[in-house]
Chimera marker file (.cmm) of the C-alpha trace (Angstrom):
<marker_set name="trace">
<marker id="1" x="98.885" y="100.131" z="114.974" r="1" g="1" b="0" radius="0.5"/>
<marker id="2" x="101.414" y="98.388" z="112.598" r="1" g="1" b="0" radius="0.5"/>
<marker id="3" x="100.455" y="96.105" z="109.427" r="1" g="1" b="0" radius="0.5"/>
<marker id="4" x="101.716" y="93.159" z="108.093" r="1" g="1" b="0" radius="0.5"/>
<marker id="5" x="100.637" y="92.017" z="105.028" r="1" g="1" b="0" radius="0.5"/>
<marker id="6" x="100.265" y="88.537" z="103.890" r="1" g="1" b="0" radius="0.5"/>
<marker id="7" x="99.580" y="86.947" z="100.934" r="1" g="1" b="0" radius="0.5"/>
<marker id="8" x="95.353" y="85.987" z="101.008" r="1" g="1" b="0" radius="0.5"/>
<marker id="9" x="93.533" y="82.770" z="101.341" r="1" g="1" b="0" radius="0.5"/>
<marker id="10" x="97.129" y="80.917" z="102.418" r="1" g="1" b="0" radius="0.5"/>
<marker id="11" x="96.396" y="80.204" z="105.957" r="1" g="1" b="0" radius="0.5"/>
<marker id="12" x="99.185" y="78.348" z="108.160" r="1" g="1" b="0" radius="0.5"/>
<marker id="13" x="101.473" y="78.222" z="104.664" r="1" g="1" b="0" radius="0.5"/>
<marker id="14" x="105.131" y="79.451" z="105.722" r="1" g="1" b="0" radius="0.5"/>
<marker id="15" x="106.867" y="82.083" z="103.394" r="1" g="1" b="0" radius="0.5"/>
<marker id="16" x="103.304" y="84.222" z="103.156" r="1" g="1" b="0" radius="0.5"/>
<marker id="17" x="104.688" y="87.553" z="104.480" r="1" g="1" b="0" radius="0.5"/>
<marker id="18" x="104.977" y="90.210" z="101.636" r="1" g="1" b="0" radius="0.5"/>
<marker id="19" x="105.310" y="93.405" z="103.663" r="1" g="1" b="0" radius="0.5"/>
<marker id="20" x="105.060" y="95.355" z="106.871" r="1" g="1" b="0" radius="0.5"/>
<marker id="21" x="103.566" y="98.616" z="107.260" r="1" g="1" b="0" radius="0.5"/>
<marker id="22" x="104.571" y="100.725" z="110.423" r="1" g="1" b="0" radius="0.5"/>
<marker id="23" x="100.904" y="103.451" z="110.165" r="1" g="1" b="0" radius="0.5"/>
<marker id="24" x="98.309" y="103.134" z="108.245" r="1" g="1" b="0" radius="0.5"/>
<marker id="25" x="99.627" y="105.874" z="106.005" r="1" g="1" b="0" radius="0.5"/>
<marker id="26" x="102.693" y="103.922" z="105.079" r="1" g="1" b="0" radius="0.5"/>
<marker id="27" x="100.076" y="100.431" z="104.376" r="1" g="1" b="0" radius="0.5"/>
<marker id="28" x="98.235" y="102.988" z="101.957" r="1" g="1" b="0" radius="0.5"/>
<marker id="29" x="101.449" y="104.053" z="100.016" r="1" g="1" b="0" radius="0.5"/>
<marker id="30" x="102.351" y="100.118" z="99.036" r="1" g="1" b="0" radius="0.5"/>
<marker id="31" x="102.179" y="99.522" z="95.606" r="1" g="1" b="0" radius="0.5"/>
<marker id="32" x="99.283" y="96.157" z="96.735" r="1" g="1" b="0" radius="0.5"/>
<marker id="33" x="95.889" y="95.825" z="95.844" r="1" g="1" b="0" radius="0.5"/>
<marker id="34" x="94.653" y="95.634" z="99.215" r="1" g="1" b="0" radius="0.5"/>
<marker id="35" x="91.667" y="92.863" z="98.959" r="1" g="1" b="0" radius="0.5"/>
<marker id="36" x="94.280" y="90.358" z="97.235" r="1" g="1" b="0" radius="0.5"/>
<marker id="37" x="96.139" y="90.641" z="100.519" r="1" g="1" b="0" radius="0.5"/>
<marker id="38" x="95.404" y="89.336" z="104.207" r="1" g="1" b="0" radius="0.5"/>
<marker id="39" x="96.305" y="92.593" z="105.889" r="1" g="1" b="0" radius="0.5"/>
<marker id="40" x="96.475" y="92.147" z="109.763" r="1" g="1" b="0" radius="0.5"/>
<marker id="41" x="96.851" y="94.667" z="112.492" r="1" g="1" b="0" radius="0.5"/>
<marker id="42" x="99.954" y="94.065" z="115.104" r="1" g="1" b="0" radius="0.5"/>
<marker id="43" x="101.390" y="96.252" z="118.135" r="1" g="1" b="0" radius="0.5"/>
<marker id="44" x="104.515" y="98.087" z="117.616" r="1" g="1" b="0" radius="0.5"/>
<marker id="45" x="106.081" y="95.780" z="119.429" r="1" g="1" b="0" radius="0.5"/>
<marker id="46" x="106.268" y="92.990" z="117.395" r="1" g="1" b="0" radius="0.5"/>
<marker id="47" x="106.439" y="94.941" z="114.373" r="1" g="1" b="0" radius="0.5"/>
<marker id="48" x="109.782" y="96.602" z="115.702" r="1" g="1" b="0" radius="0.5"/>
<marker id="49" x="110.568" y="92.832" z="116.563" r="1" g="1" b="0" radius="0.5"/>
<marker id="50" x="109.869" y="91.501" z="112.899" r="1" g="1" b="0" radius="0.5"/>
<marker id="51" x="111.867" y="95.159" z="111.471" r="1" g="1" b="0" radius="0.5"/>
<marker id="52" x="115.299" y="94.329" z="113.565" r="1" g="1" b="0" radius="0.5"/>
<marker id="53" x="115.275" y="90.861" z="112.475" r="1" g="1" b="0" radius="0.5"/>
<marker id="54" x="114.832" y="89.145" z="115.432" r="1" g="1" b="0" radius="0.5"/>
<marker id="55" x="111.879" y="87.469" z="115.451" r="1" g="1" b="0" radius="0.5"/>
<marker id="56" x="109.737" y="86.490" z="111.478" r="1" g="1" b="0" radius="0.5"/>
<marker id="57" x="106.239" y="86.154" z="110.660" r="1" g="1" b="0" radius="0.5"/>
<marker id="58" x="106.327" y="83.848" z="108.381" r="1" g="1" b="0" radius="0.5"/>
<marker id="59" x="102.625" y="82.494" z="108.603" r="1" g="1" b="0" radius="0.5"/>
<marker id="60" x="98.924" y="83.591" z="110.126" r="1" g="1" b="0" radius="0.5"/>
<marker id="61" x="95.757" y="81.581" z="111.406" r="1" g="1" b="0" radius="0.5"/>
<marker id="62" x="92.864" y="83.333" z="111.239" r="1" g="1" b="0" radius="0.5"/>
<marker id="63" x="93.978" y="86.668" z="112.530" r="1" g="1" b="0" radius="0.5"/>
<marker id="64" x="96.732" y="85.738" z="114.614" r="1" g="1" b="0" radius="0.5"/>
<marker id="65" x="100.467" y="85.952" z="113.589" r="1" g="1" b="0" radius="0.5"/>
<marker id="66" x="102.619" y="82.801" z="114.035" r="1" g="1" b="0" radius="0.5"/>
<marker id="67" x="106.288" y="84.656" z="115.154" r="1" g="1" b="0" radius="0.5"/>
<marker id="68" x="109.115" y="82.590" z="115.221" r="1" g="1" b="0" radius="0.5"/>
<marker id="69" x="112.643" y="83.792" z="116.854" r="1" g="1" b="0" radius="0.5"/>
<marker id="70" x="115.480" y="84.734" z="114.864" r="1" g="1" b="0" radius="0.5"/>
<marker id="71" x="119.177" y="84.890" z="115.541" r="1" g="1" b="0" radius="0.5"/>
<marker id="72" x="121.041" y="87.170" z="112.552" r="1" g="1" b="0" radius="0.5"/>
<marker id="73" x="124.508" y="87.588" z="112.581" r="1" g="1" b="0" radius="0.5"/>
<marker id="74" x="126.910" y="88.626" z="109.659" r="1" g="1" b="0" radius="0.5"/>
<marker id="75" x="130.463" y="86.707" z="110.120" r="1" g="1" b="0" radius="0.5"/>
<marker id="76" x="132.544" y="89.433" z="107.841" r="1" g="1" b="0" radius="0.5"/>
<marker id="77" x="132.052" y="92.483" z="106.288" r="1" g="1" b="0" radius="0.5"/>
<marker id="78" x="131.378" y="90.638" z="102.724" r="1" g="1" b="0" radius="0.5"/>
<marker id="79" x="128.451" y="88.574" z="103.898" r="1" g="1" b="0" radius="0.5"/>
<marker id="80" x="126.792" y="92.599" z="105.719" r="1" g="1" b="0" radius="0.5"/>
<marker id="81" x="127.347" y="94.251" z="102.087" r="1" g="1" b="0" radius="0.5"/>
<marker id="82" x="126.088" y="91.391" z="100.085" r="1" g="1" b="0" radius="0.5"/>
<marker id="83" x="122.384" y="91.585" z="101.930" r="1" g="1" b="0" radius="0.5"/>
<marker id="84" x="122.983" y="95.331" z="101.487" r="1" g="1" b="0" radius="0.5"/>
<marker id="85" x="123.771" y="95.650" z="98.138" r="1" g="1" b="0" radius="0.5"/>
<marker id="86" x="120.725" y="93.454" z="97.403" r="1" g="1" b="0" radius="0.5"/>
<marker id="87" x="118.615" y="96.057" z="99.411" r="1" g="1" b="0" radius="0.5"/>
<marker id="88" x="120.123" y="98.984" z="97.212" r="1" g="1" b="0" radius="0.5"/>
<marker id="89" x="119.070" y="97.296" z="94.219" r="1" g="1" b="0" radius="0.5"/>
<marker id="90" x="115.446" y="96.711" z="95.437" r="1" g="1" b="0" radius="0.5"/>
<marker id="91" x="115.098" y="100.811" z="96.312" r="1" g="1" b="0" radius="0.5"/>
<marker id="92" x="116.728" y="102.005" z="93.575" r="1" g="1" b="0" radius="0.5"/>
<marker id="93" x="114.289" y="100.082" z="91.278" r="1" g="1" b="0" radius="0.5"/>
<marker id="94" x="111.449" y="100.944" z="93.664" r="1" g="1" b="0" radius="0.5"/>
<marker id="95" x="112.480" y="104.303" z="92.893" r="1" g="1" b="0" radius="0.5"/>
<marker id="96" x="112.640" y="104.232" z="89.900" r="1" g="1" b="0" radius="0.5"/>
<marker id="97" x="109.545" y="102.461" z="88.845" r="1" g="1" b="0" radius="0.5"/>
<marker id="98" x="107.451" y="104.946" z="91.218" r="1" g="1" b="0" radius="0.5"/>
<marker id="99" x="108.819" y="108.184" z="91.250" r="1" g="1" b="0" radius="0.5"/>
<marker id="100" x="105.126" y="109.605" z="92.346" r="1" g="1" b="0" radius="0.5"/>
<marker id="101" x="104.757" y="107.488" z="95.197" r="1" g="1" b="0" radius="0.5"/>
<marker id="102" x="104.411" y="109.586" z="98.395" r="1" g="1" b="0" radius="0.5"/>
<marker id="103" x="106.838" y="107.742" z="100.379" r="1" g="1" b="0" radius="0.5"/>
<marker id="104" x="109.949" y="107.667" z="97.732" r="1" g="1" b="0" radius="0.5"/>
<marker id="105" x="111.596" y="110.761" z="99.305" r="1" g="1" b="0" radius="0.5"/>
<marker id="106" x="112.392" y="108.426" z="102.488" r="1" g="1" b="0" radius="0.5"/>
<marker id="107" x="113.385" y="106.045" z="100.343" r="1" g="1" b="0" radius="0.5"/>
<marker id="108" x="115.949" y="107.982" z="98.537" r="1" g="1" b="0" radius="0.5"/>
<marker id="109" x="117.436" y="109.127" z="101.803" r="1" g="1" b="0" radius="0.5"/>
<marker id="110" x="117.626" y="106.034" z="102.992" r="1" g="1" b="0" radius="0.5"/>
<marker id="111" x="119.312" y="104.832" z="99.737" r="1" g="1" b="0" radius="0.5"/>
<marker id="112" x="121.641" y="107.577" z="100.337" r="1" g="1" b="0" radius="0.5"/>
<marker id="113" x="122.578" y="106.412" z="104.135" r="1" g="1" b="0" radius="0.5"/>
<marker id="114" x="123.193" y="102.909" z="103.039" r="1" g="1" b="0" radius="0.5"/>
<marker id="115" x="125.429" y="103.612" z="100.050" r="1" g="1" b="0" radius="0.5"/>
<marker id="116" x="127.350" y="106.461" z="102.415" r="1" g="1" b="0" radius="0.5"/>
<marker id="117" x="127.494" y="104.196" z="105.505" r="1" g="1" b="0" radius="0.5"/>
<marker id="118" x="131.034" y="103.522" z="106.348" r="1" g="1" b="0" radius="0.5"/>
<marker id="119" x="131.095" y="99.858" z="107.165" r="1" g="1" b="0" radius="0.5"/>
<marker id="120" x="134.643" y="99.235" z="107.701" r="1" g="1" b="0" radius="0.5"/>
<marker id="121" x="133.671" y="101.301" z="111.600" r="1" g="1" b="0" radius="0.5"/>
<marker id="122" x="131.349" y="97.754" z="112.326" r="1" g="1" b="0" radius="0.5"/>
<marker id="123" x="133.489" y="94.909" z="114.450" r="1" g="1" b="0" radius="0.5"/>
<marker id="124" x="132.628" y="91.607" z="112.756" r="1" g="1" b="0" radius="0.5"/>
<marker id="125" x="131.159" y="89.231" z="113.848" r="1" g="1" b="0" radius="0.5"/>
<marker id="126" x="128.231" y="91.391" z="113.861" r="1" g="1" b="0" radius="0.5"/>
<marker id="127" x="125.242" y="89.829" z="116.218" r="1" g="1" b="0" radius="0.5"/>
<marker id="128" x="122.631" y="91.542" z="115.130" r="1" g="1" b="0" radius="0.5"/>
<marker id="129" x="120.528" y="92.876" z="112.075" r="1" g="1" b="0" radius="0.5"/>
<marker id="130" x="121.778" y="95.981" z="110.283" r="1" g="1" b="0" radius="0.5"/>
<marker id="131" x="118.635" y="97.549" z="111.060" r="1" g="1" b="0" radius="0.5"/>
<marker id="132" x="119.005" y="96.936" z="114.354" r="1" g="1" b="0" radius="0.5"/>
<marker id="133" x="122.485" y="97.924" z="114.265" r="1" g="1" b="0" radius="0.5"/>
<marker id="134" x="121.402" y="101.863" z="112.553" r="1" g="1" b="0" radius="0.5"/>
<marker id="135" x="118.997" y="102.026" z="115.223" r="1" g="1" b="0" radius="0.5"/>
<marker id="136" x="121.412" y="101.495" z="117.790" r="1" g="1" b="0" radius="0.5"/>
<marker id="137" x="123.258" y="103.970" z="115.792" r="1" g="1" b="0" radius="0.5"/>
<marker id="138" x="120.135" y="106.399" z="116.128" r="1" g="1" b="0" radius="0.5"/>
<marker id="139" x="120.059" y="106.574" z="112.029" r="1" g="1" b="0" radius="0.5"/>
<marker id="140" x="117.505" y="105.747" z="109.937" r="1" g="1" b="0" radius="0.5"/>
<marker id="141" x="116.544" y="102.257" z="110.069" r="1" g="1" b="0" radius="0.5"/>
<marker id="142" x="113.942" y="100.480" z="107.505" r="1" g="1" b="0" radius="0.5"/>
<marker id="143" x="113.504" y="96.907" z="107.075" r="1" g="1" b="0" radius="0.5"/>
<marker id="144" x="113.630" y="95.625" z="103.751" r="1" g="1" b="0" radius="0.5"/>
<marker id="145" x="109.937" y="94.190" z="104.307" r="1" g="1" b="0" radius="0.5"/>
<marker id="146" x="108.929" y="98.479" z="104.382" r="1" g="1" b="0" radius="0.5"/>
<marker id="147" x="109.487" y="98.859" z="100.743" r="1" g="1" b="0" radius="0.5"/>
<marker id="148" x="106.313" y="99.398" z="99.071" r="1" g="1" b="0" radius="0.5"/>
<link id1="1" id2="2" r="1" g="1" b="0" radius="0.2"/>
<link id1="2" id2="3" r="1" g="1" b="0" radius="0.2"/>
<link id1="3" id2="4" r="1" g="1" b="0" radius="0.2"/>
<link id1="4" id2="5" r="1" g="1" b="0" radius="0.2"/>
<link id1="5" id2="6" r="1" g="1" b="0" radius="0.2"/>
<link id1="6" id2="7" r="1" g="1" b="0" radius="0.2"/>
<link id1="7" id2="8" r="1" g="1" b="0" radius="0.2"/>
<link id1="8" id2="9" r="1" g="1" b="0" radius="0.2"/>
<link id1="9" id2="10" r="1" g="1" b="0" radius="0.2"/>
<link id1="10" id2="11" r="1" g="1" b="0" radius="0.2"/>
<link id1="11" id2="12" r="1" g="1" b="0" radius="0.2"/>
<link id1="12" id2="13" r="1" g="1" b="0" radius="0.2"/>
<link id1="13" id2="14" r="1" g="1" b="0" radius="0.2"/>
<link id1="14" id2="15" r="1" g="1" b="0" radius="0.2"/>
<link id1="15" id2="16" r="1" g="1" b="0" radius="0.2"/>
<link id1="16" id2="17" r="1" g="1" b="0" radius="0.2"/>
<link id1="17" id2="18" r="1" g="1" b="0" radius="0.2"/>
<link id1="18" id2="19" r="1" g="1" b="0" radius="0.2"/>
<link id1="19" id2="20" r="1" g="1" b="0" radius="0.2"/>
<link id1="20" id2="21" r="1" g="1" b="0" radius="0.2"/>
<link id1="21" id2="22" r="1" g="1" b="0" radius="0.2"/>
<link id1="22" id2="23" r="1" g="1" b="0" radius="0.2"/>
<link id1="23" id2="24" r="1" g="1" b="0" radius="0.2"/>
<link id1="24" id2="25" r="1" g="1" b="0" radius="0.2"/>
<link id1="25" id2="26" r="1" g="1" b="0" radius="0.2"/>
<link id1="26" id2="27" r="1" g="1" b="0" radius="0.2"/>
<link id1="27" id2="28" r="1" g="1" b="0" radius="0.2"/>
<link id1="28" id2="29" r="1" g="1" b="0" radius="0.2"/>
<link id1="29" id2="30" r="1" g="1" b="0" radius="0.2"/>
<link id1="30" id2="31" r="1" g="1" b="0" radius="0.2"/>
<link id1="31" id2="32" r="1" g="1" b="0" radius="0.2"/>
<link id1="32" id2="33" r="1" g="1" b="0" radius="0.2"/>
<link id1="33" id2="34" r="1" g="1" b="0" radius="0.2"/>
<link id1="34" id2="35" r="1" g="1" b="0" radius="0.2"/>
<link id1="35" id2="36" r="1" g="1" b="0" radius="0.2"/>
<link id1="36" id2="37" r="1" g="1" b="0" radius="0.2"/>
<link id1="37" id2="38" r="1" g="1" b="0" radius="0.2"/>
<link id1="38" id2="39" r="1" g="1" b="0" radius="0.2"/>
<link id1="39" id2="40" r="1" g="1" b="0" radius="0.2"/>
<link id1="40" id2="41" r="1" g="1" b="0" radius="0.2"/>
<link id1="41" id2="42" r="1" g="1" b="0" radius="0.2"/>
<link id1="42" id2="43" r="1" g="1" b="0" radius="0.2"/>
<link id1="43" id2="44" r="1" g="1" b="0" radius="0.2"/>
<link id1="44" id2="45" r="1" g="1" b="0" radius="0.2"/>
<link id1="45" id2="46" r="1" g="1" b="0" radius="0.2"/>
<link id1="46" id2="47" r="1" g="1" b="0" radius="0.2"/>
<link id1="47" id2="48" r="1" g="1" b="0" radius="0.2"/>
<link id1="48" id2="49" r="1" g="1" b="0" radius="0.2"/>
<link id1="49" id2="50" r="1" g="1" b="0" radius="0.2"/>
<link id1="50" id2="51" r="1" g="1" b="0" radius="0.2"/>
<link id1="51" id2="52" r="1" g="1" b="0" radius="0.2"/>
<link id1="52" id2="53" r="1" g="1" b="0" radius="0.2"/>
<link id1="53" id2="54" r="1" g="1" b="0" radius="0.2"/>
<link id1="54" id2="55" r="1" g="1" b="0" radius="0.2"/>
<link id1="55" id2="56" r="1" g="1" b="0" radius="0.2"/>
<link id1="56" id2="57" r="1" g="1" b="0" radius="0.2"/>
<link id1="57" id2="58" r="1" g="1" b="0" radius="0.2"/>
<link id1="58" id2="59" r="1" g="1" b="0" radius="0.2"/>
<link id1="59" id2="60" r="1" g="1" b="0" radius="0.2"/>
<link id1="60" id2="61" r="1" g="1" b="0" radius="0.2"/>
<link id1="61" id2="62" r="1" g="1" b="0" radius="0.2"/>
<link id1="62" id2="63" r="1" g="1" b="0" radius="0.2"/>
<link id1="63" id2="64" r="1" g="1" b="0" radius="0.2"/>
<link id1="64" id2="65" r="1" g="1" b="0" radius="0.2"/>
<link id1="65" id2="66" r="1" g="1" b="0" radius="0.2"/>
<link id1="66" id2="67" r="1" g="1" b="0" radius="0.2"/>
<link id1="67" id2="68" r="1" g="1" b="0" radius="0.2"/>
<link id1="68" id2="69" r="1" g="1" b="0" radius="0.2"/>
<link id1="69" id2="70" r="1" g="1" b="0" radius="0.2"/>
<link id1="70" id2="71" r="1" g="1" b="0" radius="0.2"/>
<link id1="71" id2="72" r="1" g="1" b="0" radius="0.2"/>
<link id1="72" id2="73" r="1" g="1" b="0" radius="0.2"/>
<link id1="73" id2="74" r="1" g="1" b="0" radius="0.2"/>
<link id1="74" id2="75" r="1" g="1" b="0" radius="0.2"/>
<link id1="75" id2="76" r="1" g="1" b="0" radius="0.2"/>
<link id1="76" id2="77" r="1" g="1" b="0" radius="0.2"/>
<link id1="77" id2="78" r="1" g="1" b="0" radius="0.2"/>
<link id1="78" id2="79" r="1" g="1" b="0" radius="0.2"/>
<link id1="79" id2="80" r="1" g="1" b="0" radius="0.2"/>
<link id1="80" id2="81" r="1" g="1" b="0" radius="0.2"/>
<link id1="81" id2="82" r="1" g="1" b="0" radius="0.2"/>
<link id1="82" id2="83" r="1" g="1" b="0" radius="0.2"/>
<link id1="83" id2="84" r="1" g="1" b="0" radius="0.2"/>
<link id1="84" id2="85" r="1" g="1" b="0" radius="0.2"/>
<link id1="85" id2="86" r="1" g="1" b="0" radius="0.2"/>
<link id1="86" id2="87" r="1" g="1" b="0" radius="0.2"/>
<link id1="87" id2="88" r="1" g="1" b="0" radius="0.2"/>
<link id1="88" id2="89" r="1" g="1" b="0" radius="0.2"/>
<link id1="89" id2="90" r="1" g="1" b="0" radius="0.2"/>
<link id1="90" id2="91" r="1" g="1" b="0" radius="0.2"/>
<link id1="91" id2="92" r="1" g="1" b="0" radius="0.2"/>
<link id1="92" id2="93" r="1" g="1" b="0" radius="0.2"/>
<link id1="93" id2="94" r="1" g="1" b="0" radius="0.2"/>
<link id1="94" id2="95" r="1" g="1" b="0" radius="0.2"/>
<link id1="95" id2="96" r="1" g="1" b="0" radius="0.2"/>
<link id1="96" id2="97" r="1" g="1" b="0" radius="0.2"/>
<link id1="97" id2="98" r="1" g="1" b="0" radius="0.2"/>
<link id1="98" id2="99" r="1" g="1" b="0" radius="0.2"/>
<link id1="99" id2="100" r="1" g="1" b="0" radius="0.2"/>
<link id1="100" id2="101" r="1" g="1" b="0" radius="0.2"/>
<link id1="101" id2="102" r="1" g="1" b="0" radius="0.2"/>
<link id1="102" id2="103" r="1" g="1" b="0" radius="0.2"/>
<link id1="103" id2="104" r="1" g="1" b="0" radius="0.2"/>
<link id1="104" id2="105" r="1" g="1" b="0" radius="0.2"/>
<link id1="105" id2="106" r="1" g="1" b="0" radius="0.2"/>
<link id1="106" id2="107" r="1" g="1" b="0" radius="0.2"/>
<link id1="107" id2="108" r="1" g="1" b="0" radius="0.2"/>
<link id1="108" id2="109" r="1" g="1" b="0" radius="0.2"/>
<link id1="109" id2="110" r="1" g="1" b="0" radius="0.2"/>
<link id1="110" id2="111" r="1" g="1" b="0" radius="0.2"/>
<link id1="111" id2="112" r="1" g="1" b="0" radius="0.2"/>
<link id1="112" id2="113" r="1" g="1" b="0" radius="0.2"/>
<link id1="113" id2="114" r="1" g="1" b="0" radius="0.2"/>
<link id1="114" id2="115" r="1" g="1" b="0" radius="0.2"/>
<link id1="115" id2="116" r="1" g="1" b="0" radius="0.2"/>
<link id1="116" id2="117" r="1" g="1" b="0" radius="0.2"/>
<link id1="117" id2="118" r="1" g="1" b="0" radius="0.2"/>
<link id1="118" id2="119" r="1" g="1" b="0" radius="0.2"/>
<link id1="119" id2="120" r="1" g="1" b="0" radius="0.2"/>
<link id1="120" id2="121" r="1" g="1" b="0" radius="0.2"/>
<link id1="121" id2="122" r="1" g="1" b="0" radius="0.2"/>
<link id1="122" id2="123" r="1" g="1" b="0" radius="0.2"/>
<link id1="123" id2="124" r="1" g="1" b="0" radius="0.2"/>
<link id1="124" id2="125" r="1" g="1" b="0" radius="0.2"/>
<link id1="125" id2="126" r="1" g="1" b="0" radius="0.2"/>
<link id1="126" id2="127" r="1" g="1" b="0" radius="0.2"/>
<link id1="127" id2="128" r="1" g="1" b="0" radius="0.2"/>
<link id1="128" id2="129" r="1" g="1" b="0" radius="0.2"/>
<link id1="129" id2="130" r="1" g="1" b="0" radius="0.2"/>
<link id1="130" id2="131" r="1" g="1" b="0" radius="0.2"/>
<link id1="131" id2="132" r="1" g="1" b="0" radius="0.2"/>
<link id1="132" id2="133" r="1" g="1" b="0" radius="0.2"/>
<link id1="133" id2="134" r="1" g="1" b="0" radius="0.2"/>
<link id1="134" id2="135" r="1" g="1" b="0" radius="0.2"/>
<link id1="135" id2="136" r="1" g="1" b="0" radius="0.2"/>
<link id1="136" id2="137" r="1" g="1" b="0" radius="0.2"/>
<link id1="137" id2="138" r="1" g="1" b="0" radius="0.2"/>
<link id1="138" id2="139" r="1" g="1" b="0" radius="0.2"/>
<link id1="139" id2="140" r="1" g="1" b="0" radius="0.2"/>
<link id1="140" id2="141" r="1" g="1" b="0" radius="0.2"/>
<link id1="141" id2="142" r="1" g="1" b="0" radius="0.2"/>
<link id1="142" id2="143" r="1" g="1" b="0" radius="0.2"/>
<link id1="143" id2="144" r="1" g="1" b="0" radius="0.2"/>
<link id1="144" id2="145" r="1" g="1" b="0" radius="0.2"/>
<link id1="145" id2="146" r="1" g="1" b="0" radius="0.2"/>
<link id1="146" id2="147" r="1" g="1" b="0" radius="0.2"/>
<link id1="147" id2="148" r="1" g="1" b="0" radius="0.2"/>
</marker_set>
């Protein structure tokens, strides 16, 4: 089962989503307190939806997850590295902030991949997420929302 993790007490508010956890081991390496969070329990299948970008969760009701469709696209190579660069930042100061968390190993690899990536190989306009598009790619592919 997959996790997403909202922000408590904030039912049918939009912008609530703080993270998504893929197992339960990777929901008990975020950096949360747990019971200030309104941790619900999804299939794979929209969590892999919500991780490629193509559909958000942006509220919950109860228990249930509201998902709403996305369409992503990057238009040039600028607008792909911009999102990307802001990514970097966020795992390099995750990183750095917890080097004794039990997941920062995948973290630093996948630092690695994006900053090694050679982006000039992607045809623009790009219609899809660059998760979506490493997948596709069969490399490494974590969604921003992942980083504890």
């Amino acid at each position: 089962m997959a996790y997403f993790i909202f922000l408590k007490n904030l039912d049918n508010i939009e912008g609530t989503l703080s993270r998504i956890a893929e197992t339960e081991n990777d929901l008990n390496n975020l950096n949360i307190i747990k019971d200030d969070y309104k941790i619900i329990e999804e299939s794979q299948e929209n969590f892999d939806l919500v991780k490629f970008s193509k559909k958000s969760a942006n509220k919950y009701n109860g228990n249930t997850i509201i998902f709403e469709n996305l369409q992503i696209y990057y238009i040039n190579k600028d607008s792909l590295i911009g999102d990307i660069e802001i990514y970097k930042k966020n795992i390099k100061n995750f990183i750095d902030l917890n080097p004794e968390n039990k997941s920062v190993n995948k973290w630093i690899n996948y630092l690695d991949q994006l900053t090694k990536f050679d982006y000039t190989t992607i045809s623009f306009p790009l219609n899809t997420s660059f998760e979506e598009y490493f997948n596709d790619l069969n490399l490494t592919s974590l969604s921003p929302l992942q980083l504890p």
